[in-house]
Residue, then its C-alpha position, 0 to 999 in steps of 0.5 A: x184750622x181756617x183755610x181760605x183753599x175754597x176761596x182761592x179756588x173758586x177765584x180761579x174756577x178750579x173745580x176740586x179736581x182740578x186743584x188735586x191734580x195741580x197739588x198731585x193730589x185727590x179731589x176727596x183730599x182738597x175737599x176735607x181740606x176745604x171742610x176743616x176735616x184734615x190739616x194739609x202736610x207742612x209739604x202740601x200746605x207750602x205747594x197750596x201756597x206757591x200755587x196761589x203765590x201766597x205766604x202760608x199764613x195768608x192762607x191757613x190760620x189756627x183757630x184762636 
């Protein structure tokens, strides 16, 4: 999956941990987000959303 999280992110100057805490969680997890290694929960990609007062879709995307 495609995620913008690390633009977002660094558009703020969050470091990852700093992220984790506000999404309540670790900083390894924003990372393999960030990376492409793991999808976020349908939960956790709606707090990432509200976070960034963002739609989902405008942040994550399934690859064609």
């Amino acid at each position: 999956m495609s995620t913008r999280v690390r633009d977002l992110r660094l558009e703020r100057a969050w470091s990852q941990a700093e992220l984790g805490e506000r999404l309540a969680v670790s900083r390894q997890a924003i990372n393999a987000i960030e990376n492409g290694k793991h999808d976020p929960s349908l939960s956790l990609a709606f707090r990432i959303a509200r976070l960034f007062e963002l739609p989902v879709e405008a942040i994550f995307e399934q690859p064609p």
